[in-house]
C-alpha positions in Angstrom: -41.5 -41.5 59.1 -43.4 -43.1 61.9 -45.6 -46.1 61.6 -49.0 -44.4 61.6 -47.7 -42.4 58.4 -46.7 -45.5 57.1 -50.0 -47.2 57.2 -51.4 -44.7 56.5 -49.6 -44.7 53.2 -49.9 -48.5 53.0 -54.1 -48.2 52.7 -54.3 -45.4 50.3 -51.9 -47.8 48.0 -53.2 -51.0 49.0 -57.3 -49.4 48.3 -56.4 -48.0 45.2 -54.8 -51.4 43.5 -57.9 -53.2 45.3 -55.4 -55.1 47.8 -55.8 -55.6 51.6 -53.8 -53.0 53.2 -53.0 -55.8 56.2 -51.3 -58.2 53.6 -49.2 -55.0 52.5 -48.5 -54.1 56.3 -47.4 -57.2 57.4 -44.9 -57.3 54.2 -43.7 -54.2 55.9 -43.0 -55.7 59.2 -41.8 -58.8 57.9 -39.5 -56.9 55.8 -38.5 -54.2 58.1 -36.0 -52.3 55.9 -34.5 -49.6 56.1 -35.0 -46.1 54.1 -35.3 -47.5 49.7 -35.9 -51.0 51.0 -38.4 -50.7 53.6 -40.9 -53.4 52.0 -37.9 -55.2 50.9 -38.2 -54.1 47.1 -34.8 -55.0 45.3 -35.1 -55.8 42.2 -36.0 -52.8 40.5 -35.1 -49.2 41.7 -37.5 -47.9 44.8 -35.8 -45.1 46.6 -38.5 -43.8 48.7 -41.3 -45.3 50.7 -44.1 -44.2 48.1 -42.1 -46.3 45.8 -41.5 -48.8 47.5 -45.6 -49.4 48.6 -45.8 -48.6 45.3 -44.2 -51.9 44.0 -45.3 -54.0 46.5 -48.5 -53.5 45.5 -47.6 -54.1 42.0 -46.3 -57.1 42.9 -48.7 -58.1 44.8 -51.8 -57.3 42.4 -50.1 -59.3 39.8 -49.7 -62.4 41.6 -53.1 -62.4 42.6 -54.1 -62.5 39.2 -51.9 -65.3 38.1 -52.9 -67.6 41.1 -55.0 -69.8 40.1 -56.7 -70.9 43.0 -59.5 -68.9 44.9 -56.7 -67.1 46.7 -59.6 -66.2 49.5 -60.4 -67.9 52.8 -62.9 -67.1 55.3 -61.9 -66.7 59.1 -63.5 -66.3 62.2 -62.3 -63.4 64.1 -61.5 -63.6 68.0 -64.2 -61.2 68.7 -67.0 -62.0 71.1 -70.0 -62.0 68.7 -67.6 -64.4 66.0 -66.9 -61.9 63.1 -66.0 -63.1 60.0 -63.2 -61.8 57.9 -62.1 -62.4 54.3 -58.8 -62.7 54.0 -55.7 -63.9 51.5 -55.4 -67.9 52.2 -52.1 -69.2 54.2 -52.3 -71.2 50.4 -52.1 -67.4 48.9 -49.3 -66.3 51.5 -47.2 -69.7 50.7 -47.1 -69.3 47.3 -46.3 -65.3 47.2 -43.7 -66.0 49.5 -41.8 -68.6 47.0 -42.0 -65.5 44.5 -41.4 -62.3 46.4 -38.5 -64.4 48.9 -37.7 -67.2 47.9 -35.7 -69.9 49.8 -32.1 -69.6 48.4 -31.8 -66.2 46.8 -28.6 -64.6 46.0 -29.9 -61.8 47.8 -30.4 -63.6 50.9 -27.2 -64.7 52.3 -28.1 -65.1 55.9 -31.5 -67.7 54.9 -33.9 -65.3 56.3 -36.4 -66.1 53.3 -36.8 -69.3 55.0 -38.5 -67.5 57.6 -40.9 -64.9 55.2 -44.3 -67.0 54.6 -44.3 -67.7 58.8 -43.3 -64.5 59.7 -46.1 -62.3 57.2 -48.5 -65.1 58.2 -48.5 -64.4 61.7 -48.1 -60.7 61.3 -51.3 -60.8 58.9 -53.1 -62.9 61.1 -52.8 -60.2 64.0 -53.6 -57.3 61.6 -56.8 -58.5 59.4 -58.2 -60.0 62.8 -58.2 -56.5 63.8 -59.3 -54.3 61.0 -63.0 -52.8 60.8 -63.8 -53.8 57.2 -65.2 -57.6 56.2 -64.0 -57.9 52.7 -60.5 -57.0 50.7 
């Protein structure tokens, strides 16, 4: 599957749970598994990439609704007329990071985790600075 597909199943998801498809993309590239763990679902059994989306925006709905700060900030994009974008606060992406890979797990051998919050942050940052839409 090429990246377009993948995005392309990445919005219909990410729309449907009411989630900004750039947060779930730059999982995705953060992650960058392979086939049954390309958004880097292991905890619970996600063989295809349908399922694994599928998960992650679970996961990622859930959290939202147990953060209990406004888990919404407002940037200005690099555009020439100063768009404005609505997007998941660095706050947000800290926290989620501490749940979905966290510093020290078992399942993280090498320390990459260490790495996660920066790494969707910037990816994010790149992707919601691009998209049409205003809102999530």
């Amino acid at each position: 599957m090429n990246r377009k597909e993948e995005d392309t199943i990445i919005t219909a998801a990410a729309l449907a749970h009411g989630l900004d498809p750039a947060f779930l993309m730059a999982i995705r590239l953060q992650e960058n598994g392979g086939p049954g763990r390309e958004m880097g679902v292991l905890t619970v059994p996600a063989p295809t990439f349908e399922e694994q989306v599928a998960v992650a925006c679970k996961t990622v709905r859930n959290r939202l609704a147990e953060y209990n700060v406004n888990p919404l900030s407002m940037v200005v994009t690099d555009a020439p007329d100063g768009t404005r974008r609505i997007v998941y606060s660095p706050r947000f992406i800290a926290w989620f990071a501490e749940r979905w890979a966290p510093v020290g797990a078992t399942n993280d051998p090498g320390g990459l985790n260490r790495h996660w919050a920066r790494g969707v942050s910037i990816f994010y940052d790149r992707l919601a600075r691009n998209r049409k839409e205003t809102v999530v």
